[in-house]
N, CA, C and O atoms as a Maestro MAE file, in Angstrom:
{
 s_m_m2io_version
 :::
 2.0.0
}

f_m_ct {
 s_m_title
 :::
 protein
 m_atom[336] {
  # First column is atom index #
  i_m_mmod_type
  r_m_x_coord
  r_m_y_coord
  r_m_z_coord
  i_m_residue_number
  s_m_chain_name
  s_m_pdb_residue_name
  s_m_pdb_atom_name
  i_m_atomic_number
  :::
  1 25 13.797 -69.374 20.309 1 A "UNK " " N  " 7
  2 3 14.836 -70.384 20.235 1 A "UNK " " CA " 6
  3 2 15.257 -70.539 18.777 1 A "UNK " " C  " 6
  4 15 14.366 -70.715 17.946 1 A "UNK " " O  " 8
  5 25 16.395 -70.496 18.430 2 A "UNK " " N  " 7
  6 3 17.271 -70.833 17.232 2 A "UNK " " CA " 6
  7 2 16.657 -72.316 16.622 2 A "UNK " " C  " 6
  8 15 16.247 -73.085 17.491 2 A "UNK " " O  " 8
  9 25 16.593 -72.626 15.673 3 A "UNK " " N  " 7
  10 3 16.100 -73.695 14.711 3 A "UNK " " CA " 6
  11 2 17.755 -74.531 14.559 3 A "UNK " " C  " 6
  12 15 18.859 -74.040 14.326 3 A "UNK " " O  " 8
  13 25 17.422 -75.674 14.755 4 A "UNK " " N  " 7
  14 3 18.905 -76.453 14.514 4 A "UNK " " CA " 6
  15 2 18.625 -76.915 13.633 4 A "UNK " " C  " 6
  16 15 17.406 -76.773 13.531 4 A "UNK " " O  " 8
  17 25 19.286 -77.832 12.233 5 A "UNK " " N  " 7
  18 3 19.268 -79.045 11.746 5 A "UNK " " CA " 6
  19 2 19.738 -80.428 12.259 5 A "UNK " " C  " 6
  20 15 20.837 -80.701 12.743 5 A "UNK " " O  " 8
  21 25 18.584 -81.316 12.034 6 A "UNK " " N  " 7
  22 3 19.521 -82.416 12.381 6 A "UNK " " CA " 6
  23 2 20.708 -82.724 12.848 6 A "UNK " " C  " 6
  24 15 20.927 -83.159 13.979 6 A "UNK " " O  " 8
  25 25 21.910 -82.405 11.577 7 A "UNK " " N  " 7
  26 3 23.194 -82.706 12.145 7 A "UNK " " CA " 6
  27 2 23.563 -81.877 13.301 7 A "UNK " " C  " 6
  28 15 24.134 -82.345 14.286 7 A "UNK " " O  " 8
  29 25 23.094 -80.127 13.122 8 A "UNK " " N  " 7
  30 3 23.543 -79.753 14.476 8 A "UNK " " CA " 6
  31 2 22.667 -79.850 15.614 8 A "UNK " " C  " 6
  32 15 22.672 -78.864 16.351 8 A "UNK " " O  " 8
  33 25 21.954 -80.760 15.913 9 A "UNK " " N  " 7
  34 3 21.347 -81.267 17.231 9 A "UNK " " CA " 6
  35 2 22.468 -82.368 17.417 9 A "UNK " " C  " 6
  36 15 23.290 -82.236 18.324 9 A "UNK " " O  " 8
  37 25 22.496 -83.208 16.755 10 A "UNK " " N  " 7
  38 3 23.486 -84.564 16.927 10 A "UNK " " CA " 6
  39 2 25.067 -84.068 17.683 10 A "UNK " " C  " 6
  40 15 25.578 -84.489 18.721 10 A "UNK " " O  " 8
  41 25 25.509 -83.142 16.824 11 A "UNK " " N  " 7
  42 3 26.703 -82.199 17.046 11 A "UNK " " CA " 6
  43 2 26.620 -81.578 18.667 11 A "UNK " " C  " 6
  44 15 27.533 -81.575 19.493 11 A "UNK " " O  " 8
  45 25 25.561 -81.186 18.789 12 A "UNK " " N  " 7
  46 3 26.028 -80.516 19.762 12 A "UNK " " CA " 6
  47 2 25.363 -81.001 21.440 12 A "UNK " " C  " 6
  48 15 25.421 -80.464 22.546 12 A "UNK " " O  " 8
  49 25 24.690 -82.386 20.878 13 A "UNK " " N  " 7
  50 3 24.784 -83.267 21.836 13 A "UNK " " CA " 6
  51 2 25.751 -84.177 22.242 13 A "UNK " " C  " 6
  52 15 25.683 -84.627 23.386 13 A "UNK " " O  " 8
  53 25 27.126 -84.708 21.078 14 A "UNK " " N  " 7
  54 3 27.965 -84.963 20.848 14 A "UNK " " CA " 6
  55 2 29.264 -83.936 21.660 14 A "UNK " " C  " 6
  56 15 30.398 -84.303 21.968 14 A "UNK " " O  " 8
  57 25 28.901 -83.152 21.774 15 A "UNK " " N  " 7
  58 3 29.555 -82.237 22.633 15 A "UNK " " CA " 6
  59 2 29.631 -81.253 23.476 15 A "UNK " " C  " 6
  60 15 30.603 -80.520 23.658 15 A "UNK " " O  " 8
  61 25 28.476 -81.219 24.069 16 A "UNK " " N  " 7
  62 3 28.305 -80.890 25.407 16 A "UNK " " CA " 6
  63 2 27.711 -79.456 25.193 16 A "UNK " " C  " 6
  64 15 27.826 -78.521 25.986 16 A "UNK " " O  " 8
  65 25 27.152 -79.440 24.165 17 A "UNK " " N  " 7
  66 3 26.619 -77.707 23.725 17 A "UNK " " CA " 6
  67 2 25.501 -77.826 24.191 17 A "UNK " " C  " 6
  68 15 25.040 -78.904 23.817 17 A "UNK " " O  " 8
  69 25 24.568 -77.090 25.039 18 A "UNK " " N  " 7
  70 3 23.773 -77.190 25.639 18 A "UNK " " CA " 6
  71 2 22.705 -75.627 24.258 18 A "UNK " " C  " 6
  72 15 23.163 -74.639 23.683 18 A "UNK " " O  " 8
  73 25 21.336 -76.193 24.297 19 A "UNK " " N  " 7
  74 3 20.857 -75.074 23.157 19 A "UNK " " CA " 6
  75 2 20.563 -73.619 24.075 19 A "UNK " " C  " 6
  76 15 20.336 -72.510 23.591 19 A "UNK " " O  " 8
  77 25 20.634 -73.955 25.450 20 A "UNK " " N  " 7
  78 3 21.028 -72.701 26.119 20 A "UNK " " CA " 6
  79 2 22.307 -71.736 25.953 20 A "UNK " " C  " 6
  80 15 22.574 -70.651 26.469 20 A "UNK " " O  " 8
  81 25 23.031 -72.591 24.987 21 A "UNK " " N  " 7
  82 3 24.930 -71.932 24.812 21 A "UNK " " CA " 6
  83 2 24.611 -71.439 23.793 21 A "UNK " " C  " 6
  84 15 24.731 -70.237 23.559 21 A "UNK " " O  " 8
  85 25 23.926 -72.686 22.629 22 A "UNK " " N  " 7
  86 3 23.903 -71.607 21.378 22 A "UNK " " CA " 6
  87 2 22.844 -70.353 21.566 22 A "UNK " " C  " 6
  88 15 23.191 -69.405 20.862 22 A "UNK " " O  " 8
  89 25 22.178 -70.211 21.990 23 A "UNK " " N  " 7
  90 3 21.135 -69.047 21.957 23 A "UNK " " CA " 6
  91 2 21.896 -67.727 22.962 23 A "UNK " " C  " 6
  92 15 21.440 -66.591 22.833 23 A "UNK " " O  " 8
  93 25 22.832 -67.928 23.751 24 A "UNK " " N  " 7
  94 3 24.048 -67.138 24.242 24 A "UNK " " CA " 6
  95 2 24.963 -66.929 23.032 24 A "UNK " " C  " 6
  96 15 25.461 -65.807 22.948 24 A "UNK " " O  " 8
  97 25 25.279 -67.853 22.043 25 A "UNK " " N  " 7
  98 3 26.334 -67.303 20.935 25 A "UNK " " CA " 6
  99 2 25.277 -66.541 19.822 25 A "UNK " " C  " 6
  100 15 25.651 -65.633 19.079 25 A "UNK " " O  " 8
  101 25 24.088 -67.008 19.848 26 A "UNK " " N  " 7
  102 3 22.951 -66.138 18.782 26 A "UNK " " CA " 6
  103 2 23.072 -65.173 19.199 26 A "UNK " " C  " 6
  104 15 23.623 -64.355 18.462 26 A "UNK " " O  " 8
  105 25 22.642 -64.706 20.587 27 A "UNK " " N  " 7
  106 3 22.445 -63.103 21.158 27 A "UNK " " CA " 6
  107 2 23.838 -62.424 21.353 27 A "UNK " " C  " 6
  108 15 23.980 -61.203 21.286 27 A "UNK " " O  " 8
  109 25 24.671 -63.139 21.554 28 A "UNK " " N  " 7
  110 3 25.871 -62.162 22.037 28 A "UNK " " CA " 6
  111 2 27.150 -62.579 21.060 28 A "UNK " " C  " 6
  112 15 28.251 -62.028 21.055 28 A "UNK " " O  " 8
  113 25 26.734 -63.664 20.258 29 A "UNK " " N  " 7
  114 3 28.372 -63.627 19.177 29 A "UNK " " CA " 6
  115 2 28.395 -62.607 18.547 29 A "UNK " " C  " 6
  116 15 27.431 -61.841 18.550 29 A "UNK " " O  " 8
  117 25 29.649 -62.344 17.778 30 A "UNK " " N  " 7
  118 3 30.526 -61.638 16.740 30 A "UNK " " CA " 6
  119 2 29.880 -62.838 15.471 30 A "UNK " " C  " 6
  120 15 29.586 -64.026 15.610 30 A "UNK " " O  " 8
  121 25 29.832 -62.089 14.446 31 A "UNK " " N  " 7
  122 3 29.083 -62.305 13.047 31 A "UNK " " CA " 6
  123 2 30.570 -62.773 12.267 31 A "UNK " " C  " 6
  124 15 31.414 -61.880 12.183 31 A "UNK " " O  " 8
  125 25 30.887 -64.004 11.752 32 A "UNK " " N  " 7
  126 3 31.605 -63.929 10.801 32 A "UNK " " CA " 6
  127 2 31.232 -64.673 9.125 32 A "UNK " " C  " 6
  128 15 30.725 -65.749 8.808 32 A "UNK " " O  " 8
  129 25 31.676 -63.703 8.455 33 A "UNK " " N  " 7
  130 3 30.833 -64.212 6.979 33 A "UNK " " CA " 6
  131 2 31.676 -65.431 6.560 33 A "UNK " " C  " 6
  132 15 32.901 -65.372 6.665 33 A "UNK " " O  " 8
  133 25 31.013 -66.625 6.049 34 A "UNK " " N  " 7
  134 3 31.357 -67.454 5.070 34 A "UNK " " CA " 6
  135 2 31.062 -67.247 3.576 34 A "UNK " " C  " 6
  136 15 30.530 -66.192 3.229 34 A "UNK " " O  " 8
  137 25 31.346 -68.102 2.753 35 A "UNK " " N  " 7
  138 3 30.910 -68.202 1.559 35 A "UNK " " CA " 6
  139 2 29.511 -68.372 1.498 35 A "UNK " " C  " 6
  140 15 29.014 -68.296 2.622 35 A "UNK " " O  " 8
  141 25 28.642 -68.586 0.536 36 A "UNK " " N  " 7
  142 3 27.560 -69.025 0.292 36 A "UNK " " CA " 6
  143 2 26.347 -68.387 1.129 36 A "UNK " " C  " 6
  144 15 25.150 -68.607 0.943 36 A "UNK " " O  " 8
  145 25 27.055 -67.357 2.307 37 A "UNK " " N  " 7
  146 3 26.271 -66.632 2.645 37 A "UNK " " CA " 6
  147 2 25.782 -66.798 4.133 37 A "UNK " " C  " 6
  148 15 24.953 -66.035 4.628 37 A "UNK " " O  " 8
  149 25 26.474 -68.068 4.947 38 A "UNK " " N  " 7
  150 3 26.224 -68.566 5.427 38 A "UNK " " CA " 6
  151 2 27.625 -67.759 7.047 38 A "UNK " " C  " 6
  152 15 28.754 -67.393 6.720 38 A "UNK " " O  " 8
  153 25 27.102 -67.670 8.676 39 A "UNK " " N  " 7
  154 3 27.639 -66.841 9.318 39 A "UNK " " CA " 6
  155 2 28.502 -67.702 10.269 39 A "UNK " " C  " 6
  156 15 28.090 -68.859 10.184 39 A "UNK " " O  " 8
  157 25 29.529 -67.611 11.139 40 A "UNK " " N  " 7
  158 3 29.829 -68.425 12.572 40 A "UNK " " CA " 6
  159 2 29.579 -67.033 13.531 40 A "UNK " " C  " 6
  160 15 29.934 -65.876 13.307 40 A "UNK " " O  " 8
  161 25 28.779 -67.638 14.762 41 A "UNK " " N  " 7
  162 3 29.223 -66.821 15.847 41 A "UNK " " CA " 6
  163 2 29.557 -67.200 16.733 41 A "UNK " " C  " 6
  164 15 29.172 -68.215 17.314 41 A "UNK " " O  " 8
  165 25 30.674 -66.157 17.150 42 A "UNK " " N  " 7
  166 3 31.480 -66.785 17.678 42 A "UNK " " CA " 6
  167 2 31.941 -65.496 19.384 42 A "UNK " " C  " 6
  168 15 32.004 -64.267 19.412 42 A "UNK " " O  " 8
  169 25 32.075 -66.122 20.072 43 A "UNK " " N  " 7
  170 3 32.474 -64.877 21.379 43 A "UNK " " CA " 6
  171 2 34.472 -64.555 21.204 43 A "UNK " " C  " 6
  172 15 35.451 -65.299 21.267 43 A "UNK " " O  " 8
  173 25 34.281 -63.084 20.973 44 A "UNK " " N  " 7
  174 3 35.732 -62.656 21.054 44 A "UNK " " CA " 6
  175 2 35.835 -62.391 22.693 44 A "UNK " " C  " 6
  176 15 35.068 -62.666 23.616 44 A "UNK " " O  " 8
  177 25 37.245 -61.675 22.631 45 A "UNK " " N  " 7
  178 3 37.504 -61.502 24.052 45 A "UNK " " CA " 6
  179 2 36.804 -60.643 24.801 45 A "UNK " " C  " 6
  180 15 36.494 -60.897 25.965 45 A "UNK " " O  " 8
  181 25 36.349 -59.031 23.902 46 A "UNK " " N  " 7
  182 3 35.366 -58.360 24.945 46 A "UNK " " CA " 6
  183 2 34.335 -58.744 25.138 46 A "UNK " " C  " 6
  184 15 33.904 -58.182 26.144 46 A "UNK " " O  " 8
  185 25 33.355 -59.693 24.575 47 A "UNK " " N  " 7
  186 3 32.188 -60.455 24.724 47 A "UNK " " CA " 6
  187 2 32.594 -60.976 25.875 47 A "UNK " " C  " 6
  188 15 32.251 -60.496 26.956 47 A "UNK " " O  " 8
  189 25 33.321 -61.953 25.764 48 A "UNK " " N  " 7
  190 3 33.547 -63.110 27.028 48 A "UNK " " CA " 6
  191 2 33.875 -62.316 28.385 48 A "UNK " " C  " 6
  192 15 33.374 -62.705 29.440 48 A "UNK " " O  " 8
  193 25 34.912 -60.947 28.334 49 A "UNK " " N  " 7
  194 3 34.592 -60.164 29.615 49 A "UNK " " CA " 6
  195 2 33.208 -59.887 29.598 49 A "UNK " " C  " 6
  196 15 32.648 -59.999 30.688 49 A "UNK " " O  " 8
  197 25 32.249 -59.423 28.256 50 A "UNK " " N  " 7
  198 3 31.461 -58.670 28.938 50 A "UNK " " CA " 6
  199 2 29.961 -59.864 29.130 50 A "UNK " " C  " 6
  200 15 28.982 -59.607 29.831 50 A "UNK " " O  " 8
  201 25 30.074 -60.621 28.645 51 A "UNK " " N  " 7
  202 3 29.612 -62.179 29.458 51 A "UNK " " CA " 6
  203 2 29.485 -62.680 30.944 51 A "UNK " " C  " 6
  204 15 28.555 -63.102 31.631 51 A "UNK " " O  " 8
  205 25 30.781 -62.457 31.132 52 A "UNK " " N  " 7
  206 3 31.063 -63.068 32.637 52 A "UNK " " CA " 6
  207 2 30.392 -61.999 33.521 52 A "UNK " " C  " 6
  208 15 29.633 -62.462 34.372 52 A "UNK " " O  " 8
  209 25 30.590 -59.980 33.467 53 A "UNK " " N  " 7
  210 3 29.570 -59.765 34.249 53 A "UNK " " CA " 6
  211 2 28.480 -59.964 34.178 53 A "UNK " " C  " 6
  212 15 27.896 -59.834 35.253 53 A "UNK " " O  " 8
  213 25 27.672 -60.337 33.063 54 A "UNK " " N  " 7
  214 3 26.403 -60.633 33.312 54 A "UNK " " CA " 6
  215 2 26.107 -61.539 33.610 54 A "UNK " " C  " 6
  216 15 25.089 -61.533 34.302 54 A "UNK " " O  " 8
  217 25 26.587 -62.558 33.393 55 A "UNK " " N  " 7
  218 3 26.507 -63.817 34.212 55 A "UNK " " CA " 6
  219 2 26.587 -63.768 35.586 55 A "UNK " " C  " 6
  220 15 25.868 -64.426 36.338 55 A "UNK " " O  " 8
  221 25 27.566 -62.896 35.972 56 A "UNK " " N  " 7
  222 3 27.953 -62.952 37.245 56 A "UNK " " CA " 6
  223 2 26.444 -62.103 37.979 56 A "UNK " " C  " 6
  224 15 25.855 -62.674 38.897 56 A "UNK " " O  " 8
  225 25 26.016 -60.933 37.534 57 A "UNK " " N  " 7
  226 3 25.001 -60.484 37.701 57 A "UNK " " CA " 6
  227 2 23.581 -61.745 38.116 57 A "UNK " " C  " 6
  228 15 22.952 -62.059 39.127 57 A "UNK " " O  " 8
  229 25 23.606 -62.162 36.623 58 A "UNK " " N  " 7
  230 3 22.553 -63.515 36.834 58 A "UNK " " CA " 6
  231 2 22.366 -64.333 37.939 58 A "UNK " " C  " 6
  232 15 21.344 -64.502 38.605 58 A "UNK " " O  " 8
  233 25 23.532 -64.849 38.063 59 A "UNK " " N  " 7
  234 3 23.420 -65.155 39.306 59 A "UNK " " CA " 6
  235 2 23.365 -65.055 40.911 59 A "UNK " " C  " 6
  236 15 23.294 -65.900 41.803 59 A "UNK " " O  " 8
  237 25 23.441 -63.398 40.881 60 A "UNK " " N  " 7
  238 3 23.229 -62.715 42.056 60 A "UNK " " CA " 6
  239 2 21.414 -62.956 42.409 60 A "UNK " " C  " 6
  240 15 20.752 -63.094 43.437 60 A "UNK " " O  " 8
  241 25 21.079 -62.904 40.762 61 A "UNK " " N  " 7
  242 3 19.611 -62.865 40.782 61 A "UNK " " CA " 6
  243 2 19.238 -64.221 41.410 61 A "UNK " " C  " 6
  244 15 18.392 -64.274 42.303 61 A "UNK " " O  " 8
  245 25 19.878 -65.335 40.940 62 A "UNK " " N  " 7
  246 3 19.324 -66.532 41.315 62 A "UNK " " CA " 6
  247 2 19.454 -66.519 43.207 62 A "UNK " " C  " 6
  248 15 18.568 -66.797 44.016 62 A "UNK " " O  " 8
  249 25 21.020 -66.053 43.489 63 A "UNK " " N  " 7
  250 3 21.014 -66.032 44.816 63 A "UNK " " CA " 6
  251 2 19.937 -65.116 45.975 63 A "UNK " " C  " 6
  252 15 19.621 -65.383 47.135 63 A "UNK " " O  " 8
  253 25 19.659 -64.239 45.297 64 A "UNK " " N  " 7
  254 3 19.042 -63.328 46.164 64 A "UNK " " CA " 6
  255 2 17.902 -63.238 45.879 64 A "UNK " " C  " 6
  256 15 17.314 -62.291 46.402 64 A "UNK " " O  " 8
  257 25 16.975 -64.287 44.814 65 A "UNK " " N  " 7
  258 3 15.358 -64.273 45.211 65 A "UNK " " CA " 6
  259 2 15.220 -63.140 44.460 65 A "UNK " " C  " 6
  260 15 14.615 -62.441 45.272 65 A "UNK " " O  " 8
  261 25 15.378 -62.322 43.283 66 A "UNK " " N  " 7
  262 3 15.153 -61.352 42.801 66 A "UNK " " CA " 6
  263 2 13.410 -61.668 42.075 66 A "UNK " " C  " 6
  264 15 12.986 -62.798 41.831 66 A "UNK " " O  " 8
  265 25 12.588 -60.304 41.831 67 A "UNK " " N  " 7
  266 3 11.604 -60.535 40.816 67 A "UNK " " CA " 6
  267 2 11.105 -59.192 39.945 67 A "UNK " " C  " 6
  268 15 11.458 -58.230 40.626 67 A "UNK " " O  " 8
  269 25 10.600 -58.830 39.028 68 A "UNK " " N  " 7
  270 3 10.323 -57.931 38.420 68 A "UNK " " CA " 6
  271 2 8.848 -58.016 38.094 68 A "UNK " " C  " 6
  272 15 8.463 -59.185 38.081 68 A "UNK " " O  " 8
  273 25 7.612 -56.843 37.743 69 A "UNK " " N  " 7
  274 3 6.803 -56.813 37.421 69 A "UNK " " CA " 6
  275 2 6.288 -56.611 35.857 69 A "UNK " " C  " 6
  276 15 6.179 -55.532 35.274 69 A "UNK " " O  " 8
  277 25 6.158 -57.211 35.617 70 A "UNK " " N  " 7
  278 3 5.939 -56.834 33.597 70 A "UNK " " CA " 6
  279 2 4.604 -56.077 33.534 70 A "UNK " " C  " 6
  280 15 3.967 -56.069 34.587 70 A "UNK " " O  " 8
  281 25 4.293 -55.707 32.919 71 A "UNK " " N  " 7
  282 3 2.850 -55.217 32.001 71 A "UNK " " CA " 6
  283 2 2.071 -55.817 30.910 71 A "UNK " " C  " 6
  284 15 2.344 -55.643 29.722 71 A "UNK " " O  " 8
  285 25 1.465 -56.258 31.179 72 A "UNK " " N  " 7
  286 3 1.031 -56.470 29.890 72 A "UNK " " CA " 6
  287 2 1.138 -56.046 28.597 72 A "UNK " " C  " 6
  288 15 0.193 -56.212 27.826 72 A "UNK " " O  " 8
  289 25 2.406 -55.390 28.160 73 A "UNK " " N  " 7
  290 3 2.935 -55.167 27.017 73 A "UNK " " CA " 6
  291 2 3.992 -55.606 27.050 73 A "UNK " " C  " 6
  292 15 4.520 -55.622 25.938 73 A "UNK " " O  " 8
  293 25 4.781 -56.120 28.102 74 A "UNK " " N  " 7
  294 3 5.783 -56.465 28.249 74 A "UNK " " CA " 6
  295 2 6.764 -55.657 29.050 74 A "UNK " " C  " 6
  296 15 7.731 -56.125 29.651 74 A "UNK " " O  " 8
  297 25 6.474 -54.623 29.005 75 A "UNK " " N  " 7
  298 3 7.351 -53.290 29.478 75 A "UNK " " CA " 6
  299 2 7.384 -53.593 31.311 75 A "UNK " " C  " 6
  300 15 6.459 -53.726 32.112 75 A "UNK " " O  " 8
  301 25 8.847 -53.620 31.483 76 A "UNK " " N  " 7
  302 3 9.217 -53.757 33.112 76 A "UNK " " CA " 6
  303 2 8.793 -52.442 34.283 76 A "UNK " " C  " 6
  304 15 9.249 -51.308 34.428 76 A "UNK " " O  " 8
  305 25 7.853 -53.110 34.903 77 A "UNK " " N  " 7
  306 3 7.206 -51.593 35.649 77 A "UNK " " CA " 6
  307 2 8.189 -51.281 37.233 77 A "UNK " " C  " 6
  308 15 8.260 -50.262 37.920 77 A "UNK " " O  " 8
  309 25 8.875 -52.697 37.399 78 A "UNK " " N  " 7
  310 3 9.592 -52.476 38.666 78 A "UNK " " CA " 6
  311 2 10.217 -54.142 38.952 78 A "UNK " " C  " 6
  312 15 9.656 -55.217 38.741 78 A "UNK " " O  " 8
  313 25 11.507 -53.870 39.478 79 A "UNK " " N  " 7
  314 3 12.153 -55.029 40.145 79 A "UNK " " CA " 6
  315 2 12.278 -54.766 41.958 79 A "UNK " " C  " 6
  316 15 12.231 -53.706 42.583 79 A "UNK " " O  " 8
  317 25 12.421 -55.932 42.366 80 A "UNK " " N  " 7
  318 3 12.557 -56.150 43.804 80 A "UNK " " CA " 6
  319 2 13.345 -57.527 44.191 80 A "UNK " " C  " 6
  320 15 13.869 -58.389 43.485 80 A "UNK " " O  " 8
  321 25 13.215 -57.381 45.557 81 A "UNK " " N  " 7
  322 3 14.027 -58.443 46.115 81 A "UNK " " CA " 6
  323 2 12.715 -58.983 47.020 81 A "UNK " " C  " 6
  324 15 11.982 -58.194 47.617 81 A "UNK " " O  " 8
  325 25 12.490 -60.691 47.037 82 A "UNK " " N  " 7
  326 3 11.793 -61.093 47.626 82 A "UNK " " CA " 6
  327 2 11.593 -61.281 48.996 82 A "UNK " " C  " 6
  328 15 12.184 -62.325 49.274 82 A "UNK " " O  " 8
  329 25 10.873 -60.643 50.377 83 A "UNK " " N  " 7
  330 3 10.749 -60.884 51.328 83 A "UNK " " CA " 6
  331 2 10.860 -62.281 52.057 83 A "UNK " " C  " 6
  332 15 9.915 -63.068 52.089 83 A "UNK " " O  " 8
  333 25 11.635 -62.438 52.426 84 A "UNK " " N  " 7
  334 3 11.494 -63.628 53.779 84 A "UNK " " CA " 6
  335 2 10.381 -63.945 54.376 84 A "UNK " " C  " 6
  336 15 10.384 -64.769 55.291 84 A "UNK " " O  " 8
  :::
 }
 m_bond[335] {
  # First column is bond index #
  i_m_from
  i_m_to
  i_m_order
  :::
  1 1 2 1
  2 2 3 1
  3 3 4 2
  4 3 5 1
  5 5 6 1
  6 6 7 1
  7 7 8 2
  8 7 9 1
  9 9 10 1
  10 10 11 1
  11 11 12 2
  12 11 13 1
  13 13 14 1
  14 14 15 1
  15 15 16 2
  16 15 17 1
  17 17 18 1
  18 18 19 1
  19 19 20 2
  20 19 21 1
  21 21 22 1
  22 22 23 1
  23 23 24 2
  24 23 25 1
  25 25 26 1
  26 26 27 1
  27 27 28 2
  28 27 29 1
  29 29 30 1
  30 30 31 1
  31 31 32 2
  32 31 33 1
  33 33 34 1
  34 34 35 1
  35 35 36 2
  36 35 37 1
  37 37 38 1
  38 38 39 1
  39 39 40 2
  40 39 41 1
  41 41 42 1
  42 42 43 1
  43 43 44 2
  44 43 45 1
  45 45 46 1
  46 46 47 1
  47 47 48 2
  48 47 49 1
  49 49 50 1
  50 50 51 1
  51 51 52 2
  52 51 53 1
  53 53 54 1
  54 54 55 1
  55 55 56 2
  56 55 57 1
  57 57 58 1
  58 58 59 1
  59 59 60 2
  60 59 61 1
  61 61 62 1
  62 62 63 1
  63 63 64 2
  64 63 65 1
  65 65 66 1
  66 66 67 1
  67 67 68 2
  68 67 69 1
  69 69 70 1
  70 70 71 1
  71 71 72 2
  72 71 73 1
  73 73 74 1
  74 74 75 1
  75 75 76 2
  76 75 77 1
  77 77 78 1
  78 78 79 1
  79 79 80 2
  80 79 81 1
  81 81 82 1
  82 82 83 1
  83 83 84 2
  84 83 85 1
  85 85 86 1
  86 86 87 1
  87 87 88 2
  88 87 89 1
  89 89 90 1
  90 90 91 1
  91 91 92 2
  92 91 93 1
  93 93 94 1
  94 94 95 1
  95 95 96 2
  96 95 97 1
  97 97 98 1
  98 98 99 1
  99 99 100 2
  100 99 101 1
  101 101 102 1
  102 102 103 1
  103 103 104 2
  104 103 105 1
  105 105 106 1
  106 106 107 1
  107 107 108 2
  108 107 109 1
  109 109 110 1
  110 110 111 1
  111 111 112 2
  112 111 113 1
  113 113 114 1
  114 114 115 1
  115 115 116 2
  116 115 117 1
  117 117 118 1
  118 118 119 1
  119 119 120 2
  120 119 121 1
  121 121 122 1
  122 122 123 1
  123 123 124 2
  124 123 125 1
  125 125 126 1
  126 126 127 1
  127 127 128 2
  128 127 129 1
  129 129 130 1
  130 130 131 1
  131 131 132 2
  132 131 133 1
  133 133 134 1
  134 134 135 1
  135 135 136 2
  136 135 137 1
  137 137 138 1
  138 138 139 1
  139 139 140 2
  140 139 141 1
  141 141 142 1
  142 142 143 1
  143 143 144 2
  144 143 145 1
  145 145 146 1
  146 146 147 1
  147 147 148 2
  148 147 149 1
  149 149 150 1
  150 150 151 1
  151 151 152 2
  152 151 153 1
  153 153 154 1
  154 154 155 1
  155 155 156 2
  156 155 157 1
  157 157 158 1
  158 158 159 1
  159 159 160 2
  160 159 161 1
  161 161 162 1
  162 162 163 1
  163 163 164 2
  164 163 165 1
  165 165 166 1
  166 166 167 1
  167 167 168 2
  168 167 169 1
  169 169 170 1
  170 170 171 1
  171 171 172 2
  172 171 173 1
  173 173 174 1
  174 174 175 1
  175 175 176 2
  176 175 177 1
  177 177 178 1
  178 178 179 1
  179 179 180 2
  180 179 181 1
  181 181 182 1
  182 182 183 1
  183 183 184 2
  184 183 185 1
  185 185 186 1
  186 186 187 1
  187 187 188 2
  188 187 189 1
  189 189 190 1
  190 190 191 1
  191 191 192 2
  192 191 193 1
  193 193 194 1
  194 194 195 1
  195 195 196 2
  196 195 197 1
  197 197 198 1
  198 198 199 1
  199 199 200 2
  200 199 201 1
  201 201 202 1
  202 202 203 1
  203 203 204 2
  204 203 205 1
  205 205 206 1
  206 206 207 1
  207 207 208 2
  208 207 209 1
  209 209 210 1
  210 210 211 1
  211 211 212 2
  212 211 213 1
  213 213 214 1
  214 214 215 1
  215 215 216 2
  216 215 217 1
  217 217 218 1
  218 218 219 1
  219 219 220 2
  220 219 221 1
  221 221 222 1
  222 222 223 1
  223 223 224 2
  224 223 225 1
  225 225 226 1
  226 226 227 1
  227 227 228 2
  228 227 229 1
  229 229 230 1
  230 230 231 1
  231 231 232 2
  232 231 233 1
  233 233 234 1
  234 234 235 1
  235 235 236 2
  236 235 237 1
  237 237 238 1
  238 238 239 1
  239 239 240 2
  240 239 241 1
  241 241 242 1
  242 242 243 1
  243 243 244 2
  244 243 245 1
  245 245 246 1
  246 246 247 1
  247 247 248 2
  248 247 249 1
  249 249 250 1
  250 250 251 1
  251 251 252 2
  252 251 253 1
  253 253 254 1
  254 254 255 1
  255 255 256 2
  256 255 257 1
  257 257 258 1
  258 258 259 1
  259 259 260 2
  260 259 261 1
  261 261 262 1
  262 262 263 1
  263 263 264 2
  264 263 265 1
  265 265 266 1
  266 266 267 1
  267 267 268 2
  268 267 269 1
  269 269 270 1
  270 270 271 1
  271 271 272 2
  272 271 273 1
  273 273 274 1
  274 274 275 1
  275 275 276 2
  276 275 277 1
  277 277 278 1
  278 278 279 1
  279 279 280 2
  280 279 281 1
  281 281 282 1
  282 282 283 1
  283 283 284 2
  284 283 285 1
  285 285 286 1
  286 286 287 1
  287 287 288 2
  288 287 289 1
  289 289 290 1
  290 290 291 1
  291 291 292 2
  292 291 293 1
  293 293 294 1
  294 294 295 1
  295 295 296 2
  296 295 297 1
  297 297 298 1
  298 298 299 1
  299 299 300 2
  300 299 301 1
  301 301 302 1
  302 302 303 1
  303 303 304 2
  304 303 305 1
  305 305 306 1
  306 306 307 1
  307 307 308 2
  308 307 309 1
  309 309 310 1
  310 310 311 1
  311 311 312 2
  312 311 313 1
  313 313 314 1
  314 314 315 1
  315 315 316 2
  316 315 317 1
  317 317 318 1
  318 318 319 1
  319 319 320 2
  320 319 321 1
  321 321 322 1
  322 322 323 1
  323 323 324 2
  324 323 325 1
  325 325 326 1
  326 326 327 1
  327 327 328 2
  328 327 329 1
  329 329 330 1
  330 330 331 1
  331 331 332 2
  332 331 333 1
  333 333 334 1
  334 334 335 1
  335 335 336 2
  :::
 }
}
């Protein structure tokens, strides 16, 4: 999870930014430089198409009971669909 400051916790409770959105603009924004060294990210237009299929994906997962097996290294050994 991304580290906020103060003001941007206040900020983005103030407006409906959920820290599930920013950690979607961490992983998938466009990088833009400021002064002082400091970045915005931000979603352009092929992000936001290429957003919505995965989202749209995501939620196939939620609908259909999906699950995967990890390893103990982390490494995905197999996905499935959950039996009835």
């Amino acid at each position: 999870m991304i580290e906020l400051t103060e003001h941007a916790k206040l900020r983005s409770q103030q407006r409906g930014i959920t820290p599930d959105c920013i950690e979607v603009l961490n992983m998938f924004g466009c990088e833009i430089k400021h002064i002082q060294g400091a970045i915005s990210l931000e979603l352009d237009h092929r992000e936001k198409k290429r957003l919505r299929r995965v989202f749209k994906a995501c939620m196939q997962l939620v609908e259909k009971d999906n699950y995967a097996i990890v390893s103990e290294r982390g490494i995905v050994i197999t996905v499935a669909h959950k039996l009835s």
